[in-house]
Steps between C-alpha positions, in 0.01 A plus 500: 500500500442683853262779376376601829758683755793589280436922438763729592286516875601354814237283689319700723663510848350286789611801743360758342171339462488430851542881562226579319261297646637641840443872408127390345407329858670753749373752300120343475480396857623801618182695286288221587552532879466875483167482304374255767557698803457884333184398315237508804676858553427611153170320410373840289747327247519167549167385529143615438243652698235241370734199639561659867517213703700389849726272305610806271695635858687170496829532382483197337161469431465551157616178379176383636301803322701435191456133465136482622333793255284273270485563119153577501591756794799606288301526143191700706738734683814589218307409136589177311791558344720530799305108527635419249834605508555364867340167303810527303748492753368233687472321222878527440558413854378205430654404198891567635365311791409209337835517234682562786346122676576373189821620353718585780590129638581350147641774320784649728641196669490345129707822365736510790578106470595591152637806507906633345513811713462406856665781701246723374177397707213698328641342085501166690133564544419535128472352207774766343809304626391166305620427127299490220511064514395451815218296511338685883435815205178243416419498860488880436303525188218292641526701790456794227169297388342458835559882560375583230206360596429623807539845337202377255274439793580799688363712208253290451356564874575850502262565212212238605596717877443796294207446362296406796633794734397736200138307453444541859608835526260606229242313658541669845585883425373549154553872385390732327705428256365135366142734428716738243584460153720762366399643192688650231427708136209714684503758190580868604172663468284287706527592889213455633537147713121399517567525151739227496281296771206508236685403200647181714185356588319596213800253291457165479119445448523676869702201667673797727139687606491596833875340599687779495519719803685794354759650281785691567666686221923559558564892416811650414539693769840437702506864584162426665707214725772752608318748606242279738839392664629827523153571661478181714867601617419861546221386741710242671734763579251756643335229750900452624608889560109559663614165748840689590358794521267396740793314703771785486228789563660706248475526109813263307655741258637376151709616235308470131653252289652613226485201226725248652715658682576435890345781719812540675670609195237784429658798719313765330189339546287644808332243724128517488205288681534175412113404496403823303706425236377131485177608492574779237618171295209291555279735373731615179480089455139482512479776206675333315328166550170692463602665150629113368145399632331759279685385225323153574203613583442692142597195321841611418714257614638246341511095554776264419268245310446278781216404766529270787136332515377279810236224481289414796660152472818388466376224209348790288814634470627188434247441224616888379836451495506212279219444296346870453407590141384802497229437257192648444544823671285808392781761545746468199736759595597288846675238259444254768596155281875712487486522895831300609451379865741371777496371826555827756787567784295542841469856523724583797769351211431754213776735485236740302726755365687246309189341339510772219869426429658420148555096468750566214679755772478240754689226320753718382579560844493131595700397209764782628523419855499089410804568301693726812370237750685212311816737443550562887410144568802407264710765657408408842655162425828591456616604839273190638682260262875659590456452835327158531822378324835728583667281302406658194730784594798297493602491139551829474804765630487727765163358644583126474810495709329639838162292406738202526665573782204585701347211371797322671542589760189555636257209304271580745396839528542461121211184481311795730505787290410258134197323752386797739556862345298384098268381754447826702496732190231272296282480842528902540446523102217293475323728799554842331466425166090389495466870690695682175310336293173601640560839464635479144210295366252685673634832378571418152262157389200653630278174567090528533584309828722437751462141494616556094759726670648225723447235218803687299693563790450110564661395144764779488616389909455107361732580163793700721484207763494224272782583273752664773393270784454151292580509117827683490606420858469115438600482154824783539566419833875397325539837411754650265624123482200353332477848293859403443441149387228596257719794313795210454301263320120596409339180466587347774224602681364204650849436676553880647120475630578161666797636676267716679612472917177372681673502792545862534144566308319226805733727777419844384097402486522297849603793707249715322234292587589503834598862556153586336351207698657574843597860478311664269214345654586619862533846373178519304323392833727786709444777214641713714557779209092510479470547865762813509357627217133496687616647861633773310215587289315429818762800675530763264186464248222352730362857637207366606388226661257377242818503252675312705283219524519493087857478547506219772285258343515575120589179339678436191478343146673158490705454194349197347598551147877548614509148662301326278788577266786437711304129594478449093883447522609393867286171411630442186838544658452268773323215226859547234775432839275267696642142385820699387594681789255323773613728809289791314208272558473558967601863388205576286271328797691718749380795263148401426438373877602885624407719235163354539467542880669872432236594203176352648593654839548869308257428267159468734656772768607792296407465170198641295249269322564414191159475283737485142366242285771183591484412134643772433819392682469143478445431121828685437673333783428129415655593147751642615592187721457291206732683302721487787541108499502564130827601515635276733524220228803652281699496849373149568606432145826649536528309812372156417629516117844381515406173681228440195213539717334737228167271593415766720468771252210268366333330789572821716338738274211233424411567891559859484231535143273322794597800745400739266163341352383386876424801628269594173329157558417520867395883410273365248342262719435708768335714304263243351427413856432816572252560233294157569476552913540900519809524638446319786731165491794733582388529865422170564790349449629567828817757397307792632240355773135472413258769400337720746114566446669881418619347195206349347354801270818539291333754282459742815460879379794695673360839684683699301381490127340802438824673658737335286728598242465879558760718369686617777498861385118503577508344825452773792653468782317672704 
């Protein structure tokens, strides 16, 4: 039985792939040469002030910069996450690399020797056109194994990679953040935080006395928060209209806002002096801030039950966090052995008018927006699915006729528009979508944190990807036909799944990787919708010259969480088609080889530091991967069943148990290692150089302890 190529589909056309690739590379050369020659024009954008160097004038000169920016230079400057997630993609430049070396020269002369369908060149080069006897498919399946394999190791190095870029980066920068232990169940009448400070050290036969440098209780106060940035914006404003005052030689004159709506709109409003009336609304602000102080001052306001206390070292906290018992204190009333403690966010991560919110609240909403995320992700499918395969259209009336016809007559515009436009609208999708929803998490979740924030954005991005762009793509890419099959006769679902048409599943994810890789690359480097977007804010809302500095070199947060997510399923992709469909195999290096060199070179020119704890992103993203290649052994089962090679649903998911338990082993035993020689074998292992003299006194007190932790509606800003 032939259970490979026999859905209602036509192989993908040879032309229409070659049109593809020829949009993605006139297209991407034409963005690259433009970013190489308007870049030294338009360094504000394109490259920091910090890296100003002769080379950055050279058009093509940034290859070099690129290319020759060390990790340690790259985990100092941008944070250790963005480390770690270039770590990633070399890593899986390497791997398609290798598979490539490997894979390429046995499996695609040995399928086009054998294959039935020769005048179609791209089937000829997979393993789709062979039947279900012939003996190459073992050639296959132990190309399967050794893939398999090298996706093993990959994770394996990625994690032992992680763990020594997130040792050293502890080691190095520290924080204020590894001297904190955030404390919960603070009962509502105490407020006094020297208070709390005695009770700790007196606990514990006095194990904590003298270690900890201060207390910080969190009020509820968000009304507190928006008036200091009413105030801090208030002031802002004032220093701007004094500046253009001084330039003009004349007084700016301003309608008064009225609620939201545009000044221009507000015709019965009489124009008045614009710095009176911000100053008339700086001091109405401070009132109000002055009256909420009272309150605090009097002992009247309220706390939320929580206190952020620092040690003087980061192993007292340490020693707090996990083994406080809150024994023997004097003060009854403080309930201290009920205390529930966590590890804190660093404090420039707190979103603090969220820390108050309802957790019951909180999932609701998650629980909510999962469910509308996976309904668009399954309605986004359908227009994907019908027009990867117009074939699908051709049973029925009216529709079916002209789908035939232009199917006909025109194969290949019609191989374009199944290869090319699904292509286009997932790459233009999978942009926008991470951007919705921030806003709609943000708005409605209401994290403690925006590293929680982007956590959920992560697994909601992950979920719509992975089922629209993988599961229901690879396993309905037959369409109505396999829908069709399964409605006819209901258990014979092994059969209808093994007609599924790898040829037009390997096409459709070869010219996305190289439209993202060549393309989609090219453009991210150009970004020329940032730079319009920044001379025009630079023309018509830079009045000064100090705001138009802010303009020209503010920088921008890099969407980690967003790739990390879309990289949990592009892998996975690439490990499920690489012995089946080996072409995919020098497309995935084409993608990994220039989205690298197009990340880094954005990522240590315009991007902000990222200082988000990487586990964070990591620990979710190596599960996710796994679960990824989880799911590539029903297809492989589908694939290898019929020829009885069901071996590989036992061996195969032997090694994969191994995937899964490694990186919990080599955790564990870095961690032992750290605990007998303190943390420093990471460094001298070579991955991230040797230690600097700087880095000897790992238990360094940051300068900014007793600053920490405030609640930013009692920080002045004067």
């Amino acid at each position: 039985m032939v259970v490979f190529l026999q859905s209602a589909s036509y192989p993908p056309n040879d032309g229409g792939l070659f049109v593809c690739l020829l949009i993605a590379l006139i297209v991407g050369t034409i963005c690259f040469l433009l970013f190489s020659f308007i870049r030294p024009c338009f360094g504000f954008h394109y490259f920091s002030r910090d890296l100003k160097n002769k080379l950055q004038k050279v058009p093509f000169a940034w290859i070099i910069i690129t290319l020759t920016f060390s990790d340690n230079e790259t985990i100092e400057r941008n944070g250790s996450l963005p480390m770690i997630y270039l770590t990633w993609k070399r890593l899986g430049m390497i791997y398609c690399w290798v598979m490539t070396i490997i894979t390429i020269p046995v499996l695609i002369p040995l399928y086009w020797a054998r294959t039935k369908v020769p005048e179609n060149y791209f089937t000829s080069m997979t393993a789709s056109a062979l039947d279900s006897d012939d003996p190459a498919l073992s050639t296959t399946y132990i190309y399967t194994l050794i893939h398999l394999t090298g996706f093993m190791i990959i994770l394996a190095l990625f994690w032992i990679r992680y763990l020594m870029v997130k040792h050293r980066r502890d080691a190095i920068v520290g924080g204020v953040h590894t001297h904190c232990v955030r404390v919960k169940g603070i009962p509502g009448k105490i407020r006094d935080e020297d208070e709390i400070k005695a009770c700790i050290e007196e606990c514990d036969g006095g194990e904590f006395s003298g270690e900890v440098a201060q207390v910080r209780i969190v009020w509820d106060n968000n009304k507190l928060i928006s008036l200091q940035n009413k105030r801090k914006g208030f002031e802002e404003k004032i220093e701007e209209i004094t500046e253009q005052n001084a330039e003009k030689g004349k007084n700016k004159m301003m309608k008064p806002p009225v609620w939201k709506i545009p000044p221009i709109l507000l015709v019965w409003k009489d124009e008045v002096d614009a710095l009176e009336w911000n100053q008339e609304q700086l001091e109405k602000t401070k009132e109000k801030i002055e009256k909420k102080m009272e309150k605090y001052n009097n002992g009247e306001q309220k706390h939320i039950g929580m206190a952020h206390v620092t040690f003087n070292s980061a192993d007292s906290a340490g020693k707090f966090l996990h083994g406080f018992k809150g024994s023997g204190a004097s003060n009854k009333k403080m309930h201290a052995k009920s205390w529930k403690r966590f590890g804190p966010h660093r404090p420039e991560d707190i979103i603090w008018s969220n820390l108050n919110g309802s957790r019951i609240k909180r999932w609701i909403f998650i629980i909510i927006l999962s469910i509308i995320n996976l309904i668009f992700a399954l309605l986004w499918t359908v227009p994907i699915a019908l027009l990867s395969s117009l074939s699908t259209f051709e049973p029925y009336p009216g529709i079916g006729p002209v789908v035939t016809k232009f199917r006909d007559t025109t194969p290949g515009l019609a191989s374009l528009v199944e290869t090319f436009l699904p292509v286009i609208l997932t790459i233009i999708v999978m942009a926008l979508y991470p951007i919705v929803l921030k806003l709609v998490v943000y708005k409605l979740e209401k994290h403690s944190s925006f590293v929680a924030n982007n956590r959920s954005i992560m697994l909601k991005f992950w979920v719509f990807v992975f089922l629209n762009f993988f599961i229901l793509y690879c396993f309905f890419v037959s369409g109505l036909s396999l829908l069709s099959n399964l409605y006819e006769d209901t258990n014979s679902i092994y059969e209808s799944f093994g007609s599924i048409n790898w040829a037009i599943v390997g096409a459709y994810y070869m010219c996305w990787l190289l439209t993202a890789g060549i393309m989609a690359s090219a453009i991210k480097l150009f970004n020329i919708p940032g730079l319009i977007i920044k001379l025009l804010k630079m023309k018509f809302l830079a009045k000064t010259e100090k705001k138009k500095l802010k303009i020209m070199f503010k920088s921008s947060e890099y969407k980690y969480h967003a790739f990390f997510a879309k990289e949990a399923v592009i892998f996975p992709i690439i490990l499920l088609l690489g012995s089946i469909v080996p072409i995919v195999l020098p497309a995935g290096l084409i993608y990994y080889t220039l989205s690298y060199l197009a990340e880094k070179t954005v990522i240590i020119n315009g991007q902000d530091p990222n200082e988000h704890r990487p586990g964070r992103y990591v620990n979710p993203f190596a599960g996710l991967l796994i679960l990824g290649g989880l799911v590539c052994f029903p297809a492989w089962g589908f694939f290898f069943g019929s020829t009885g090679n069901f071996i590989l649903m036992g061996v195969g998911g032997t090694i994969y148990i191994l995937i899964i338990i490694g990186p919990i082993v080599v955790n564990t035993f870095c961690n032992v290692l750290d605990y007998v020689y303190n943390c420093k074998f990471l460094s001298r292992t070579g991955w991230m150089g040797p230690r600097s003299s700087e880095d000897e006194d790992d238990d360094e007190e940051p300068e900014s302890l007793e600053n920490s932790y405030i609640h930013p509606g009692f920080v002045s800003y004067n």
